[in-house]
N, C-alpha and C positions, 0 to 999 in steps of 0.2 A: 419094048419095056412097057411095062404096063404102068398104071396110075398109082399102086400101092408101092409099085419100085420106084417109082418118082420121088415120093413122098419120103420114102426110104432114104432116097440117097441126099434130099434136100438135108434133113435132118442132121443126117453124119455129117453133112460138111457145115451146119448150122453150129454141131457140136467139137467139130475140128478148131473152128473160127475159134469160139471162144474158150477151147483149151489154148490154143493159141496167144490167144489177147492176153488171159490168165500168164502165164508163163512169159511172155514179153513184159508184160505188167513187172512181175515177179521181181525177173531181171533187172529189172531198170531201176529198184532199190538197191544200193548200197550203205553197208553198213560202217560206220565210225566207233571205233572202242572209244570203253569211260578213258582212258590214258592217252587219245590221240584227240589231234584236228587238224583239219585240212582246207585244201583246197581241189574245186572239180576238174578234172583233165582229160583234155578227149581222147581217147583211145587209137583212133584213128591217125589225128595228127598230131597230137601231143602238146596242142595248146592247154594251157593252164588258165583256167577264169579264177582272177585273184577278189573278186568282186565282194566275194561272199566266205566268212570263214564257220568252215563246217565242224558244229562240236558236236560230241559222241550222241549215237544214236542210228535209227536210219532214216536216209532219206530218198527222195526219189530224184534222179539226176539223167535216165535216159538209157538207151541198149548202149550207146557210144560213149560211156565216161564210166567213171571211173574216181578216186580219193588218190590223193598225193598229200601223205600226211606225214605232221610233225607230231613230238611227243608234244602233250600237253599236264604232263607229271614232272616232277623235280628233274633236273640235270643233276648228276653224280659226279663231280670234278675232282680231282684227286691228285694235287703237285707233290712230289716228294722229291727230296733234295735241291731243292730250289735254290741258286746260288745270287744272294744280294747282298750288298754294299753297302754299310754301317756311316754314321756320322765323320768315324774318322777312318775311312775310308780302305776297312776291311772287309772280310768276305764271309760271311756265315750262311750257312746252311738250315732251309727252313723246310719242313714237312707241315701240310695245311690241306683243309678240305672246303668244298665250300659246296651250296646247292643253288640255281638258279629255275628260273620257268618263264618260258615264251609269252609273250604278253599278246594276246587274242588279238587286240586293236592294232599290233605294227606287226601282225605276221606277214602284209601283204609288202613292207620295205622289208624285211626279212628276206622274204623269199627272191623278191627283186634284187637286192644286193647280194646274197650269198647265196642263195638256194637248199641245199640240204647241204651244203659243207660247210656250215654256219660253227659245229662244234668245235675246230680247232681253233679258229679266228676269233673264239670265245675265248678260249683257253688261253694262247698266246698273249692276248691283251689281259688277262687277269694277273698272267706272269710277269709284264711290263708294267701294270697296275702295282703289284709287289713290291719291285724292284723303286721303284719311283717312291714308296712307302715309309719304306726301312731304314731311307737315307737320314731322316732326323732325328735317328736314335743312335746311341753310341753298342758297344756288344755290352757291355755293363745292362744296358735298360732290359734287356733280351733277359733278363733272370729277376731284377727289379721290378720292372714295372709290365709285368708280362701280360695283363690285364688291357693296361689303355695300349700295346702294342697291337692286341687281338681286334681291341675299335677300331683301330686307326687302319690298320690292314683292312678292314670291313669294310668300314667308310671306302677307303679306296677302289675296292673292287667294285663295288655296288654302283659306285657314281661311273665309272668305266664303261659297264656292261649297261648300266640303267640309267645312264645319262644326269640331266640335269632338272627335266622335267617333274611337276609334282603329279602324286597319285591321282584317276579321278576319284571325286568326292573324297579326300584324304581328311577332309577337316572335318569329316564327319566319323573318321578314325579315331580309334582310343591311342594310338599313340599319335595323331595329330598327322601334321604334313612337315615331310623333311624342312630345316632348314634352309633357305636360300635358294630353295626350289621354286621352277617357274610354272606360271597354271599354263594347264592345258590349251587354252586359246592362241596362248603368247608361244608357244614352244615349235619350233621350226625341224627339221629332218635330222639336222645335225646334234641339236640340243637332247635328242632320246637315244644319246648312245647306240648300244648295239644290240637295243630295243630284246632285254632280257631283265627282270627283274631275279636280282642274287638278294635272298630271304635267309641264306644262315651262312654262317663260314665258322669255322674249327682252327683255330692254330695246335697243329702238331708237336712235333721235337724240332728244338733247335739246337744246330750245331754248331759252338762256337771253336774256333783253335787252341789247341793249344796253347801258346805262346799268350793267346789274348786270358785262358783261365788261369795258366801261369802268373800273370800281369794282376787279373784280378785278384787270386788270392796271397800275391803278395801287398796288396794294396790293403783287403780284408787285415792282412797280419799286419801290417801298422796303424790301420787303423786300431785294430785290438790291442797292440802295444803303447801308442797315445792314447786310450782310456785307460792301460794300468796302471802309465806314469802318472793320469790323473786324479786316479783315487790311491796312486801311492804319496801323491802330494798332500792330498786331503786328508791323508792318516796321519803324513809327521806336523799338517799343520793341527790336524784336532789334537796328537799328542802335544805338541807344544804347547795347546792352548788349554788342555786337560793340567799339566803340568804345573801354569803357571797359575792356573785357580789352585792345584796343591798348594804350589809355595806361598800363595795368599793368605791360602785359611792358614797353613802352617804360622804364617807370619802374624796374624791375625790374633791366632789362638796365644804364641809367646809373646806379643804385647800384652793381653788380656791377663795372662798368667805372670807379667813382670808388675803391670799394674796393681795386679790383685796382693802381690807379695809386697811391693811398696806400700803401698794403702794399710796392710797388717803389721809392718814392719814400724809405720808411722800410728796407728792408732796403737801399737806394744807400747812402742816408746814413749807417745805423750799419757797413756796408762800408767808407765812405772812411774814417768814424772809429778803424774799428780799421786800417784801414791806415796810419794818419798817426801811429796811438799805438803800431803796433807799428813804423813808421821812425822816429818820435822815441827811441822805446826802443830801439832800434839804434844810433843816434846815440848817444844817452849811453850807452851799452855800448863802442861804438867810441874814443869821445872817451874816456870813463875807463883805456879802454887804452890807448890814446895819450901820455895824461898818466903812466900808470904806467910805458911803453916807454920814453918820452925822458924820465922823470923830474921832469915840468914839476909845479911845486906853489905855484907863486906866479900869486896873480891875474889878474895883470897880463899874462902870458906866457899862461894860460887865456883869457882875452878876446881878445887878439892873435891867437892860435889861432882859436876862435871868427868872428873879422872874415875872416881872412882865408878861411880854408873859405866864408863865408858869400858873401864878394866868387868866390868859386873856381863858387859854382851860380850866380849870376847870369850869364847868357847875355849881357848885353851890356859883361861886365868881361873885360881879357884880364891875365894873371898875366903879368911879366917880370923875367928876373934882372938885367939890366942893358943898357942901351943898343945894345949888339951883339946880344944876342940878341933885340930888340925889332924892328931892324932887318930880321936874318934872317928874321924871321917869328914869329908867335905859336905858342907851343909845343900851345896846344889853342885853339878854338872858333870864330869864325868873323874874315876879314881883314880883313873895314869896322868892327870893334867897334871901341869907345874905351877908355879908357884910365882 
C-alpha cells in the first residue's frame, strides 16, 4: 500500500470515529415532554437515580439510561356514585371530580413508596377522604347548603392527598398559606400526605332516597302550612284590630253627633226661654203702660184687660162691638171663627 492509501484509510477511520462519537453523543440525549418528569434509569439494570427530578426538555443521561416518568399535568379523577354516610346515618349517593398534580420536590418518596401505581392509592384515599366528610351534614344540608358542602369535601381531599404541610414561599401567595399548616422545615414524611397537591374539586349529582325526599318534603309541607297558619293568624288578628278602630270611630263619631244634638237641643231651648221671658217682659212693660195711659188701677178692670187681650191672640176668637159690626164682618182674623 502505498503512502497516499495510508493517508486514505487514516482519514476514513478519522471520519468513522467521529461520525461515531456524533451519533453516540446523539443518543445519550433523551428527551422529557412539557406534560412529564422523571427520574434516570439504567437500561441495563434498571436501577433508578432518584437523585435528580428531570423536567421537560432534553437532556444528556448516557447510551445506558433512559427516563421513567410521571405525568406532570393535572390528574383527571372522576368518582361517580360514591356511597356516604349522612349525619343521621343514611346513605346518599355523590358524583364529584376533582384534579391533582405531583409536587416536583416529593416525587422521589413517591416513587419510593408507591412507584407508578401511585394512581389508585390516590383515588381510594380521596374516596375515604369523602366518606369521612359527609358524616356532619344531615341529607337535608346536601340541597341547602350545597356550597359549604363543596368546601368541606375540598378541604378534605386536599388535606388527604396534600397533607398538612404549607406551600413553599405560600405567604408570598395571593391567597396566603393554608391555615394550620406547617412550614416547610418543621414538616416530617408523614405530615406531606401522599405528596399530591389536589387544586380544584367539582361536586356532581347527589342522590338522596327516596324515603329521606319523602321525609324532606313533608317536613317543607309543614313548614309551608305553619307559615299559613301564621299569616292566617295575623289577618283575623289585623281584622280584629281593623274592626275595632271601626267601632271606635263609629263610637267616636255617635258621641260626637249625640253631643252635637244635645248642645242644639240645649241652646233651642234656653233660646225659646229667653225669648218667651224677654215677650213676657214686654208684655208687662206694655201692660204697665197701659194701665198708666188710661189710668186703669183697680183689679178688676186689670183682669178684664188681661181676658180680653188674651181672648184677642186666640186664633179661633173673633172681637165684636156689636151686632152690625159682627154682621158686616170681623174686624180681624179669620170668617169661619166663633165667637
Amino acid at each position: 500500500m502505498g503512502q497516499g492509501g495510508a493517508v486514505s484509510c487514516v482519514v476514513t477511520i478519522a471520519i468513522g470515529v467521529v461520525l461515531l462519537i456524533i451519533i453516540l453523543v446523539a443518543v445519550s440525549f433523551q428527551g422529557v415532554e412539557y406534560y412529564e418528569m422523571g427520574f434516570v434509569r439504567r437500561k441495563t439494570s434498571g436501577t433508578v437515580d432518584t437523585s435528580i427530578v428531570y423536567q421537560a426538555g432534553h437532556h444528556y443521561v448516557g447510551l445506558d439510561a433512559e427516563f421513567k416518568v410521571f405525568k406532570a399535568d393535572a390528574h383527571m379523577v372522576s368518582l361517580e356514585s360514591i356511597g356516604v354516610f349522612t349525619r343521621d346515618r343514611l346513605e346518599v349517593s355523590l358524583d364529584c371530580t376533582f384534579q391533582y398534580f405531583l409536587r416536583p420536590e416529593d416525587l422521589k418518596l413517591l416513587h419510593d413508596t408507591y412507584d407508578l401505581q401511585y394512581e389508585d392509592t390516590l383515588r381510594n384515599s380521596a374516596v375515604d377522604a369523602l366518606k369521612g366528610a359527609t358524616s356532619a351534614f344531615s341529607p337535608r344540608d346536601f340541597g341547602s347548603d350545597r356550597a359549604l358542602i363543596e368546601e368541606t369535601l375540598f378541604a378534605a381531599i386536599r388535606r388527604r392527598l396534600g397533607g398538612t404541610c404549607c406551600k413553599p414561599f405560600c405567604q408570598d401567595l395571593p391567597e396566603g398559606c393554608e391555615p394550620g399548616c406547617k412550614q416547610p422545615e418543621d414538616c416530617t414524611d408523614e405530615d406531606k400526605g401522599l405528596y399530591a397537591d389536589v387544586r380544584y374539586f367539582q361536586l356532581g349529582y347527589v342522590k338522596i332516597p327516596e324515603e329521606v325526599l319523602g321525609r324532606n318534603l313533608q317536613t317543607l309541607t309543614q313548614l309551608e302550612d305553619g307559615e299559613r297558619e301564621i299569616y292566617r293568624q295575623q289577618e283575623q288578628l289585623v281584622r280584629k284590630t281593623t274592626e275595632e278602630i271601626v267601632t271606635n270611630i263609629e263610637n267616636a263619631a255617635e258621641e260626637i253627633f249625640q253631643n252635637a244634638t244635645a248642645q242644639a237641643a240645649l241652646i233651642g231651648s234656653r233660646a225659646q226661654a229667653d225669648s218667651r221671658a224677654k215677650v213676657e217682659n214686654s208684655h208687662s212693660l206694655g201692660l204697665a203702660r197701659i194701665y198708666s195711659d188710661l189710668n186703669i188701677t183697680e183689679q178688676d178692670q186689670k183682669a178684664s184687660l188681661n181676658y180680653i187681650r188674651t181672648l184677642r191672640d186666640h186664633s179661633t176668637v173673633f172681637l165684636t162691638v156689636n151686632f152690625n159690626s159682627l154682621v158686616t164682618g170681623p174686624v180681624y182674623g179669620s170668617s169661619n171663627g166663633g165667637r
